[in-house]
VEXLUM-690515 format. One line per 5 residues: number of its first residue (from 1); for each residue x negated, y, z of N, C-alpha, C. Coordinates in steps of 0.001 Angstrom, whole numbers, plus 500000, padded with zeros to 6 digits. Each point is the difference from the previous one (the first is absolute). Layout:
# VEXLUM-690515
NUM	X,Y,Z,X,Y,Z,X,Y,Z ~ ...
# end
This chain:
# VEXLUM-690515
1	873752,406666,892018,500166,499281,501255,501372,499334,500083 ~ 500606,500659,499441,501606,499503,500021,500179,498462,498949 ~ 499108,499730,499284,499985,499068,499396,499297,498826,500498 ~ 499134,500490,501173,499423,499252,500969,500609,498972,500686 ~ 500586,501001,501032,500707,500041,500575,501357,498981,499483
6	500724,500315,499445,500749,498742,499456,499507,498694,499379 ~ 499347,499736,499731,498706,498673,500006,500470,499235,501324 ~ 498722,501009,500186,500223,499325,502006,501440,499688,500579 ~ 500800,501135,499851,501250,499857,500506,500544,498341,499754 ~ 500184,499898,498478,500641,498828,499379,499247,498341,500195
11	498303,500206,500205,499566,499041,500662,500569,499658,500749 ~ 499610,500823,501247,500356,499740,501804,501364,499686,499531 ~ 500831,500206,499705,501772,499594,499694,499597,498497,499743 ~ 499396,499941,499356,500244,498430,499474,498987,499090,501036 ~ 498885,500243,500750,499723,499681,501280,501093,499808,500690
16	500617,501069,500662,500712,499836,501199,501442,499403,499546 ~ 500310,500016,498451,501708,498896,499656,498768,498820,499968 ~ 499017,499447,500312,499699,498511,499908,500673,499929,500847 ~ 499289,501134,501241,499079,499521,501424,502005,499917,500465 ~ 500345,500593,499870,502103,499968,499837,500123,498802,499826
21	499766,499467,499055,500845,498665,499241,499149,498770,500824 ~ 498870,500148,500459,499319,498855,500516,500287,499900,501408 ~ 500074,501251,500824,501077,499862,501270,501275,499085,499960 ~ 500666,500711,499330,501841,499619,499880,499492,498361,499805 ~ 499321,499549,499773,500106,498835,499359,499163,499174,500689
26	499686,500311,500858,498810,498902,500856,500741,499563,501346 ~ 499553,499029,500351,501099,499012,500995,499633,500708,501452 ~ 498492,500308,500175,500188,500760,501258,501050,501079,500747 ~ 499549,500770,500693,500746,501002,500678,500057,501001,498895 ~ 500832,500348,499686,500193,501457,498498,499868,501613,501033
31	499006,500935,499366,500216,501333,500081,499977,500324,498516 ~ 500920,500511,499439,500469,500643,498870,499763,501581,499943 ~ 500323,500679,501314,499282,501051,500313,499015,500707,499195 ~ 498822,499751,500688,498889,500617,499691,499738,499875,498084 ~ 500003,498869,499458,499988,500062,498513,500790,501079,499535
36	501508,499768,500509,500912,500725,499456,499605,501472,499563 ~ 499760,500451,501561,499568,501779,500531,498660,499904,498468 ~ 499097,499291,499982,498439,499871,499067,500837,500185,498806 ~ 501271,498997,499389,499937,500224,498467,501249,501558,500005 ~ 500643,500329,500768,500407,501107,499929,499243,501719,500176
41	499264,499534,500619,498933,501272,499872,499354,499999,498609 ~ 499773,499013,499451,498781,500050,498924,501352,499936,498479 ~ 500949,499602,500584,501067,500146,498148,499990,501739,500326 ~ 500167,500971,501563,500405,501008,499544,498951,501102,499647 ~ 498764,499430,500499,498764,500405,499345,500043,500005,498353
46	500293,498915,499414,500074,499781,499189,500764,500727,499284 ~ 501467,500435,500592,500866,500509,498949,499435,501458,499892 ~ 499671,500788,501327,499026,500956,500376,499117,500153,498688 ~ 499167,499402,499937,498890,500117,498653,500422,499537,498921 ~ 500653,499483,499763,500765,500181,498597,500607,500935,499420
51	500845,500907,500940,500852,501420,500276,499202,500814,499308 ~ 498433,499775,501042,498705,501096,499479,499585,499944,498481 ~ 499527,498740,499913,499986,499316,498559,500900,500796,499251 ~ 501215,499435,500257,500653,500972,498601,499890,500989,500037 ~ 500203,501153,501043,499606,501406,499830,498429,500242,499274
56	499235,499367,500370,498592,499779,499525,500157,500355,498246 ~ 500703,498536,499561,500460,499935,498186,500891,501111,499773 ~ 500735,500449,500713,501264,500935,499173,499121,501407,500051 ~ 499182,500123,501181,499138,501542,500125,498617,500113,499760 ~ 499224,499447,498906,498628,499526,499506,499439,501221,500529
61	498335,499722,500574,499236,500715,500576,499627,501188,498817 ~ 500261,501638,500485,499724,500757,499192,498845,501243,499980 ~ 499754,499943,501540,498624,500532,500358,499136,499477,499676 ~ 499590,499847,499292,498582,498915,499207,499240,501370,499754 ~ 498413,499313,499899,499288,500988,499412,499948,500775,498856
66	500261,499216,499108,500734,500400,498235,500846,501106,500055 ~ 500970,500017,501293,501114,500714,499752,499427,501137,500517 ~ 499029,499958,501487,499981,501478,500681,498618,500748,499436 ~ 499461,499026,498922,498661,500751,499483,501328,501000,499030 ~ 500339,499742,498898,501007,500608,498824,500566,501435,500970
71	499783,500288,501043,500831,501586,500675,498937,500825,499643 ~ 500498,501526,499129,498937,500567,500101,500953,501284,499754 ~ 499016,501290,500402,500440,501218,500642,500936,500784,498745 ~ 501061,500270,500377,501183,500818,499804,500734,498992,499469 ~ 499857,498634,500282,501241,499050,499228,501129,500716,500639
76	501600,499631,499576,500932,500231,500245,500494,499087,501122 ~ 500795,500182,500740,500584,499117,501166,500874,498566,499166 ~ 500591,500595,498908,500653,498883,499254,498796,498655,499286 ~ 499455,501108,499400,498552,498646,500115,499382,499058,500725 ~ 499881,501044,501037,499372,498809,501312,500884,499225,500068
81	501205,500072,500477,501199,499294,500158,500039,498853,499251 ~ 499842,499924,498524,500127,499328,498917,498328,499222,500025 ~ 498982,500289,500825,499307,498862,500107,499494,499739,501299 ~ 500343,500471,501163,500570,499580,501641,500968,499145,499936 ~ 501350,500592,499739,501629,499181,500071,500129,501310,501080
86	501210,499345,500594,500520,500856,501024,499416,500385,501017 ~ 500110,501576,500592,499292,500359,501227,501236,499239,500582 ~ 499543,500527,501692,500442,499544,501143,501352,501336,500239 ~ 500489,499603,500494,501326,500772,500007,500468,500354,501632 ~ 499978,501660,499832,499225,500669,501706,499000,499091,500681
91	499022,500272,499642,498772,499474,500679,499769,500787,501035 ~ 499539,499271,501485,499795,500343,501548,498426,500133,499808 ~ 499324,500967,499492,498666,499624,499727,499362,499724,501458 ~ 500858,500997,500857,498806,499588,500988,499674,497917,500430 ~ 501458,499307,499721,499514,499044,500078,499539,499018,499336
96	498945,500543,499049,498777,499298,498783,498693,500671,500815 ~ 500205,500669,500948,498076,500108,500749,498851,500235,499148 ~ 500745,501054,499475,499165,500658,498683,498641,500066,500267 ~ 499376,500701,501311,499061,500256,500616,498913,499190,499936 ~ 500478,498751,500822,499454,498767,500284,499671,499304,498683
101	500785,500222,499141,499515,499628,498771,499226,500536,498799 ~ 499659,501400,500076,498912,500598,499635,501014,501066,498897 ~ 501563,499866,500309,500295,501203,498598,500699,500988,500420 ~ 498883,501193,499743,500102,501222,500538,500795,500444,498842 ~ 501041,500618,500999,500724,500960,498414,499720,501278,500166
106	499295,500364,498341,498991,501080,499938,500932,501476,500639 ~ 499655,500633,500097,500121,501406,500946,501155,500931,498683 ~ 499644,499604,498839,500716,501040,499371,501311,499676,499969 ~ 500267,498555,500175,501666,499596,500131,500615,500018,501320 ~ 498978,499915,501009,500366,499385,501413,500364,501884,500578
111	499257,500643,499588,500309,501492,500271,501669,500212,499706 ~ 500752,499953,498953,500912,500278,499189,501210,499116,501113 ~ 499365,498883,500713,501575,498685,500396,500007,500693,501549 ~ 501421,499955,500068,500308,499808,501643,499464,499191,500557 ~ 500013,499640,501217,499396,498874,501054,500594,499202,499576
116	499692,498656,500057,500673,499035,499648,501365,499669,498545 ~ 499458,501052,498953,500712,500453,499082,499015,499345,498617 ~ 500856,499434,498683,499119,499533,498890,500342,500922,498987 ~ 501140,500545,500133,499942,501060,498634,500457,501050,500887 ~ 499703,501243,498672,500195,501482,500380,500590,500764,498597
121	500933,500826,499806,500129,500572,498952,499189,500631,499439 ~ 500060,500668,499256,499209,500918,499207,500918,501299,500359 ~ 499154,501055,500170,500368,501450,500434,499742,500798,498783 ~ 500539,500735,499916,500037,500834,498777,499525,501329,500256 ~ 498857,500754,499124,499646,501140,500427,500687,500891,500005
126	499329,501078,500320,501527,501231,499742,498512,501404,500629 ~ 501230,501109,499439,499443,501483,499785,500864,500841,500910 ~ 499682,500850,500570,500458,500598,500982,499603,501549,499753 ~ 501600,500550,499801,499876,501636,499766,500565,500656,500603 ~ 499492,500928,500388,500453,500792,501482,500154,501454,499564
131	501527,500764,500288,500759,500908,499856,499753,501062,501453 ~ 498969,501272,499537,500081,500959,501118,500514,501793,499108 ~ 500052,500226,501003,501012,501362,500158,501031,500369,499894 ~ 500083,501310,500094,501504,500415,500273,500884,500002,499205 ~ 501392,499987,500167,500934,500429,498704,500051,501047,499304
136	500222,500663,498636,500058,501290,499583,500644,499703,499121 ~ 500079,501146,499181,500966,500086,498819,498933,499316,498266 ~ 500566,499395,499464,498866,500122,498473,499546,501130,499531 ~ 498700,499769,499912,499174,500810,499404,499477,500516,501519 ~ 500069,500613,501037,500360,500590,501163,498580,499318,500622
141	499106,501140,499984,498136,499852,500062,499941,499634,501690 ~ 498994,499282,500145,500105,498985,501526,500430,498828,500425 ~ 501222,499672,499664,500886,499361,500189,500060,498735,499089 ~ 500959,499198,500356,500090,498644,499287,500504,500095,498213 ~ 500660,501447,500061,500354,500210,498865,499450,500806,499334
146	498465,499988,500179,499156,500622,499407,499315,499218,498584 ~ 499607,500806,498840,499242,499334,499154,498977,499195,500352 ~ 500188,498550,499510,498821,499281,500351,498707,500571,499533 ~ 500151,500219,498148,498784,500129,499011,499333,500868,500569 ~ 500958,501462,500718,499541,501254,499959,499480,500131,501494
151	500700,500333,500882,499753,499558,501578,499652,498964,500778 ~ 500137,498978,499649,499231,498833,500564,500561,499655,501330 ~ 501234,500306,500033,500541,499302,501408,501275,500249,499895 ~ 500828,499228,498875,501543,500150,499942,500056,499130,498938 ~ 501296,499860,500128,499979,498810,498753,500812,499874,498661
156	499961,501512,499910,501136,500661,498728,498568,499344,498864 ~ 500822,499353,499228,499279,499334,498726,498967,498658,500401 ~ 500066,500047,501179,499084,498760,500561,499712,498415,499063 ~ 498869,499520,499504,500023,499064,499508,499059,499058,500275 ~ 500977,498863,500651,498922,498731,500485,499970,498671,499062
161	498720,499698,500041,499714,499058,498742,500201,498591,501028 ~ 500116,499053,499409,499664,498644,500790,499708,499107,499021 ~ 498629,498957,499988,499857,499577,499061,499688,498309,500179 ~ 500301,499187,499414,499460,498866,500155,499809,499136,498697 ~ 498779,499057,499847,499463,498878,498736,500322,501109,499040
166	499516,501236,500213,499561,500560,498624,501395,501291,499407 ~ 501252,499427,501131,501075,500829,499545,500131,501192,501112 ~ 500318,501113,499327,500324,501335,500931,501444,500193,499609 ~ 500843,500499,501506,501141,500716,499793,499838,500976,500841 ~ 499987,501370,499258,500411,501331,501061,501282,500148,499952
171	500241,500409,501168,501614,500345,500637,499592,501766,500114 ~ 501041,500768,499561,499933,501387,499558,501487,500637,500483 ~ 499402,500703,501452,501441,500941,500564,500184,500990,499024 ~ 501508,500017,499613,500666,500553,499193,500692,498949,499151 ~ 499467,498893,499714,500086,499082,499282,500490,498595,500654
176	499321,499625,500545,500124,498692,500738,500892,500293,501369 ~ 499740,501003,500647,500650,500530,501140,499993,501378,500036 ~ 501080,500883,500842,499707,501362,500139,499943,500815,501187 ~ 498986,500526,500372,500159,500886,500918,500789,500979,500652 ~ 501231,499656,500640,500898,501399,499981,499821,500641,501274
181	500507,501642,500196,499526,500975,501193,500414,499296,501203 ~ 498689,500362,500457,500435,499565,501999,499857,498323,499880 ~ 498831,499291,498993,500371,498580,500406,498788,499786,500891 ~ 500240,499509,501136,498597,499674,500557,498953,499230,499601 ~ 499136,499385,500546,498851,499089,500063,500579,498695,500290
186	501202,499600,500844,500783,499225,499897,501021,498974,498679 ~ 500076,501350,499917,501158,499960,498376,499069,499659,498778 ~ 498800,500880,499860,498850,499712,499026,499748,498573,500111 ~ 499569,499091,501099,499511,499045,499681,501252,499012,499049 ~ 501287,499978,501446,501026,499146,498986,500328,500296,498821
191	499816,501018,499376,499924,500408,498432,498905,498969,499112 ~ 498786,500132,500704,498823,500083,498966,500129,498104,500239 ~ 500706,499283,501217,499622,498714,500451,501284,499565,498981 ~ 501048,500681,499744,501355,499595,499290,499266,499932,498719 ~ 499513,500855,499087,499495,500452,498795,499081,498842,499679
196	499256,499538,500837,498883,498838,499666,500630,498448,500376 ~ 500804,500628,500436,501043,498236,500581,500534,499394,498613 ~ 500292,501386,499416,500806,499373,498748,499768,499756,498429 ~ 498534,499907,500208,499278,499939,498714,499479,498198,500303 ~ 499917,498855,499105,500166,498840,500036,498626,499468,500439
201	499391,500795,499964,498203,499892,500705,499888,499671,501415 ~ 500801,501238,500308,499880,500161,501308,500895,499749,501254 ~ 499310,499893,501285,501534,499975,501084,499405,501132,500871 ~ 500258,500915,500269,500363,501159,501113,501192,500362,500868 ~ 499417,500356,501501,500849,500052,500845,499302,501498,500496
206	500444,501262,499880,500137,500914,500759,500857,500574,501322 ~ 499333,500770,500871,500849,500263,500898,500623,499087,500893 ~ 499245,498988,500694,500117,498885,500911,500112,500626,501047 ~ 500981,499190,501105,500434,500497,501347,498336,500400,500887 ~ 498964,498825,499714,498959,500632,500424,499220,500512,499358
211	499797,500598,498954,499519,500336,499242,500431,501354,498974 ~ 501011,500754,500561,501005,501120,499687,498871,500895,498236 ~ 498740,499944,500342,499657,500654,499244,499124,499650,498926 ~ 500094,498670,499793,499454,498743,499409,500277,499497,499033 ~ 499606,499415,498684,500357,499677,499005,498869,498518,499969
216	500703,498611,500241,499453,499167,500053,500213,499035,498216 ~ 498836,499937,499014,500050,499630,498922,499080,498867,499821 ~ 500703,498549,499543,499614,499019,499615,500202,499273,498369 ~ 499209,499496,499352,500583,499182,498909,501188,499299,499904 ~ 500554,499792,499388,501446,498879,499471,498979,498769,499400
221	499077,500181,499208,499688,498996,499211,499312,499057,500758 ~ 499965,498897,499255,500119,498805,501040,497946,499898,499945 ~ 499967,500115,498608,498537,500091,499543,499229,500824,500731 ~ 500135,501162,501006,499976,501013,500852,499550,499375,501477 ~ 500645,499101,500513,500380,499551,500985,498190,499624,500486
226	499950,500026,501415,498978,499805,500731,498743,500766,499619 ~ 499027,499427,500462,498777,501103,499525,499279,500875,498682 ~ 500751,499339,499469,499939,500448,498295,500515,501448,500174 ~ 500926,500148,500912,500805,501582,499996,499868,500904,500548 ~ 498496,499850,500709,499114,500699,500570,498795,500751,499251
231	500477,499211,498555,499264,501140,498792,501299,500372,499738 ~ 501164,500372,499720,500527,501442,499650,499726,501126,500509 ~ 500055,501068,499293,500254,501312,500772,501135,501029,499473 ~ 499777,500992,501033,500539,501127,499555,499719,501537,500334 ~ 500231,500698,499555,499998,501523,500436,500367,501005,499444
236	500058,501090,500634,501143,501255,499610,498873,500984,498748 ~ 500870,499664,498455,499136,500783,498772,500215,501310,500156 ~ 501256,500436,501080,499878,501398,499727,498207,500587,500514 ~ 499556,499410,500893,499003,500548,500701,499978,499794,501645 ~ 498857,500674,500120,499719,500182,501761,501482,500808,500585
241	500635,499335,500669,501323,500157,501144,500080,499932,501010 ~ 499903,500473,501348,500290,500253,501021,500846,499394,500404 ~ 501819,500161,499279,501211,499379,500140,499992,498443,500035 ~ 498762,499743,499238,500716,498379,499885,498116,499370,499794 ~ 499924,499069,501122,499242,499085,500274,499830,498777,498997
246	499490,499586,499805,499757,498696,499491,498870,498780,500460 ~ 500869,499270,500894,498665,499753,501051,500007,500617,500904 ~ 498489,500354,500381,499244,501089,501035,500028,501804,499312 ~ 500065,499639,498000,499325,501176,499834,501044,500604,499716 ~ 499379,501614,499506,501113,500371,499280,499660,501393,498868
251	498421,499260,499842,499828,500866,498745,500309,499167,498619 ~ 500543,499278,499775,500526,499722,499068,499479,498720,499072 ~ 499008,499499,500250,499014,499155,499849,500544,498394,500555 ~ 499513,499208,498591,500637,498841,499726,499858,499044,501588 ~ 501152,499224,500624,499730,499129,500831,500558,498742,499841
256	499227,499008,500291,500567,498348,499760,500907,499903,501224 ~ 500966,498893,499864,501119,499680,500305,498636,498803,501556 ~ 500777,499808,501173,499297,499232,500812,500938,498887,500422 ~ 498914,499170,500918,500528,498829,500705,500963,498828,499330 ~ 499823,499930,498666,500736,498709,499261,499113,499149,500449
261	500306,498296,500277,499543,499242,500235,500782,498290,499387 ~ 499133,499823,499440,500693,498796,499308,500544,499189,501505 ~ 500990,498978,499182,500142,498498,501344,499098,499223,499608 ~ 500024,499166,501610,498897,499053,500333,501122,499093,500585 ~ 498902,498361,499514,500989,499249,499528,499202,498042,500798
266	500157,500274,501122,498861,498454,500182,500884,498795,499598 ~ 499763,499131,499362,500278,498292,500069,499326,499367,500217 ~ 500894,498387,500573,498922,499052,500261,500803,498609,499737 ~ 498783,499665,499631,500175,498170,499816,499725,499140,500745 ~ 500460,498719,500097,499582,499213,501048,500215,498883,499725
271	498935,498896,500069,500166,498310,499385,499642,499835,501309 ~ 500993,498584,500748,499222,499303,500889,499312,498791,500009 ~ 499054,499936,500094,499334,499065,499399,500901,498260,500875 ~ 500829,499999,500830,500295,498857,500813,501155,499462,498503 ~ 500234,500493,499195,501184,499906,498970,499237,499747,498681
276	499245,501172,499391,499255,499940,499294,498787,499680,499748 ~ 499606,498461,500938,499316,499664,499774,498567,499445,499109 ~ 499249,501024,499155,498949,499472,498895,498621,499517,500199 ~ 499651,500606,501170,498893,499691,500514,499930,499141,501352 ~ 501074,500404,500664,499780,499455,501470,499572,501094,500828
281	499594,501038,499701,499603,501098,501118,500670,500003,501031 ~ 501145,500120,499568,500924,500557,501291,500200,501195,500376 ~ 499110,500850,499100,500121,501584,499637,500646,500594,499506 ~ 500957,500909,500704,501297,500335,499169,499137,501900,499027 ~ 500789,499764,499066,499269,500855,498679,501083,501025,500348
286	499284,501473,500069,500584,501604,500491,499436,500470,498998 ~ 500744,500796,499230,499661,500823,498978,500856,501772,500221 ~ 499401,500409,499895,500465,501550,500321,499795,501105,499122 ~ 500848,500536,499215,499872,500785,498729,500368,501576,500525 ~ 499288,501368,499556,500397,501214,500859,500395,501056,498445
291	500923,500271,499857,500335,500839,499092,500523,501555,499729 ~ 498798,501330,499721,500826,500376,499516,500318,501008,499223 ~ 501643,500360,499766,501048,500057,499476,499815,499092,498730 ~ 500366,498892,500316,500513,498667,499256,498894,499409,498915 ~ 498699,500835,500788,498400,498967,499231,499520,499716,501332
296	499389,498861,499669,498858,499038,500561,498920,501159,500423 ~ 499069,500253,501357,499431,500354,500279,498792,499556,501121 ~ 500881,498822,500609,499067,499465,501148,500397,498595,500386 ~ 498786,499161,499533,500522,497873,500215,499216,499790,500860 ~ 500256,499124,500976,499688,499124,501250,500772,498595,500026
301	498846,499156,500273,500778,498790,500131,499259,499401,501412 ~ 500754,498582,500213,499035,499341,500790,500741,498452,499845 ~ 498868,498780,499956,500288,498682,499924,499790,499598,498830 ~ 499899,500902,498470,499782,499499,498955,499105,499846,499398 ~ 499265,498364,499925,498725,499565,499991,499340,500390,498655
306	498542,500962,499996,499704,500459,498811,498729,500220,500925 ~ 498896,499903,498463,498643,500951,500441,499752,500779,500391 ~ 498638,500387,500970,499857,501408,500758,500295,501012,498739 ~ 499348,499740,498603,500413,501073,498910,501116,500187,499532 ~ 501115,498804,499764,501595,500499,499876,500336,500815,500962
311	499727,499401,501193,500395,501079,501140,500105,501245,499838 ~ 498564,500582,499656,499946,501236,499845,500524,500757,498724 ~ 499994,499250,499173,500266,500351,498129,501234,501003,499739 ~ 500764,499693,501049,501590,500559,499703,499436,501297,500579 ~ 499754,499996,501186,499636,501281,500623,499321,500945,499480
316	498333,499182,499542,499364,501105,499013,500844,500547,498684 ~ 500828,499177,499472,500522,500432,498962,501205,501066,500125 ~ 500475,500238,501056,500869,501009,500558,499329,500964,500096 ~ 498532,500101,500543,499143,501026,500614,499969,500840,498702 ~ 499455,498491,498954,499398,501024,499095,501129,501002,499346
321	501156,499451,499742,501503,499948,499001,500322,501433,500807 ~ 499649,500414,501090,500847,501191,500299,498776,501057,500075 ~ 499169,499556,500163,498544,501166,499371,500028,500189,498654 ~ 500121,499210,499219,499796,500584,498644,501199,500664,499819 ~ 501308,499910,501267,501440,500861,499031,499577,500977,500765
326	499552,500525,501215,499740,501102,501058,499216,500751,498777 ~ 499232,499830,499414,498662,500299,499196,500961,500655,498578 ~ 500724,499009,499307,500764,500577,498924,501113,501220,500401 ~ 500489,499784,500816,501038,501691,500890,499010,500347,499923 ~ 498906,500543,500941,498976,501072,500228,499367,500765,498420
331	500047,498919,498940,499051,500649,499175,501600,500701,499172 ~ 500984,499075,500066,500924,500895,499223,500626,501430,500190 ~ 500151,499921,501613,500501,501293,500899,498516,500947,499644 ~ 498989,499496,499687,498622,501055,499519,500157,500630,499273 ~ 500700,499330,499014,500077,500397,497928,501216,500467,500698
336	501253,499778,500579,500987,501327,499755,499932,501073,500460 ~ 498830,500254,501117,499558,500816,500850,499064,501259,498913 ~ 499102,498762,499387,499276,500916,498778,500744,500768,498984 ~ 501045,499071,499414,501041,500540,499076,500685,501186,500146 ~ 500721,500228,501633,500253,500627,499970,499443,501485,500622
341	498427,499981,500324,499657,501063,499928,499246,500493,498678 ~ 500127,498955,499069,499644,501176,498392,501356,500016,499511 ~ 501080,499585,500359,501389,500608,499479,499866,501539,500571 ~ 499502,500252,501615,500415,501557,500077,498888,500474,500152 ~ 498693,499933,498962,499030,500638,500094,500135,500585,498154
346	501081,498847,499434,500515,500120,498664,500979,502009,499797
# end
């Protein structure tokens, strides 16, 4: 339109410098006026759509169909990027009228964002071990300084495994930390949260102002990070313990790490069609990409002229792209599930 638009502009200019020059110059009564006001509106029309024009050439239309068929499920954000161009930079989504325009952003990303929010971090799971009873002396039956192996509710020799992608580290009182007389349930945790803080795996914080009897344990590794780290686990090899929780339980029995959650990540594009004129629509092209932790998971567009079947193509092909990976986890978590009950039937 912008190329239109300057057409016209530069006509009417040269209309109204006649309709100018044939005034000034005629023997009657002169109004210079009205031409004047005519060829000055239409040169700044003119310079107006030329302005557009060049933005038009310097920013070539990149929402094309070619480009938004090529998105497909778990691309990388740098990819899209590299055949989008640039997202929009803090986008006000509410004012693109998502609604009105038919693009629902699916529930699994829109759950994860604040109100009016496009990204969210990624949360990191974590394991939670909980320190009960009294103080006593080592070895000293009842008490915190009771044999784990032997009594089952003290934590003289206590050994907690934590494991993640296949690697185990047990931390071993006597060794890693030590139990000395009269330490409470207090003192135990900042021991066992110090002891796991400082192995390169892990980050632990024991003994929090709210949390006095608490041992809060998360991954370091970056590979760890978000829902992936909701398959680690851990639990206490000495056995069933009383003293020390893991989780809810505290017979001793393996528990996964909870609540990691990858980030979620919306962008959006936007051609207006009054600039980028190819068709004449006048339809400005919204493209909306939902990611996450840093794959492609959910495309919506609107304005970009394609068949009822392109339309749908990207979509089905997402549908299918994350069923067949839902399908490959399930059968693999099967076989390690199988594996490892003829390892201890071995």
């Amino acid at each position: 339109m912008a190329y239109l638009m300057m057409v016209v502009g530069l006509a009417y200019s040269v209309v109204w410098a006649a309709g100018l020059l044939f005034t000034s110059k005629s023997d009657g009564p002169k109004n210079v006026v009205v031409p004047a006001l005519g060829l000055l509106a239409f040169l700044s029309l003119t310079a107006v759509s030329g302005s557009a024009a060049k933005t038009a050439m310097d920013t070539p239309e990149q929402l094309t169909p070619d480009a938004y068929l090529t998105l497909k499920y778990n691309q990388s954000i740098e990819d899209v990027l590299g055949t989008l161009g640039p997202a929009i930079e803090n986008p006000d989504r509410a004012a693109y009228d998502l609604t009105g325009k038919g693009m629902v952003i699916p529930s699994e990303l829109s759950a994860r964002l604040p109100s009016g929010e496009n990204d969210a971090e990624a949360i990191n799971a974590r394991l939670v071990l909980s320190i009960l009873g009294e103080p006593g002396r080592r070895n000293q039956r009842n008490t915190l300084g009771g044999r784990a192996a032997n009594e089952g509710n003290g934590v003289s020799g206590l050994q907690i495994v934590l494991k993640e992608n296949g690697n185990e580290v047990t931390f071993t009182e006597g060794e890693d930390w030590t139990y000395e007389n009269g330490d409470t349930a207090e003192t135990v945790a900042k021991k066992i949260g110090e002891a796991i803080d400082a192995h390169e795996s892990w980050t632990a914080e024991g003994s929090t102002e709210l949390a006095p009897t608490k041992v809060f344990i998360e991954s370091s590794l970056e590979d760890n990070l978000g829902e992936i780290g909701n398959k680690q686990e851990g639990w206490v090899a000495t056995g069933k313990n009383t003293g020390v929780k893991v989780g809810i339980v505290d017979n001793g029995s393996t528990q996964r790490f909870r609540g990691g959650m990858d980030s979620v990540t919306l962008k959006f594009w936007l051609e207006e069609e009054a600039v980028l004129d190819g068709n004449f629509s006048m339809t400005d092209r919204l493209v909306l990409v939902g990611f996450i932790g840093d794959k492609l998971k959910a495309v919506r567009q609107f304005g970009i002229e394609m068949t009822p079947e392109q339309m749908t193509s990207v979509q089905d092909g997402i549908i299918a792209d994350r069923e067949a990976e839902e399908q490959a986890e399930a059968e693999a978590e099967a076989e390690a599930e199988a594996a490892l009950a003829a390892e201890k039937e071995e």
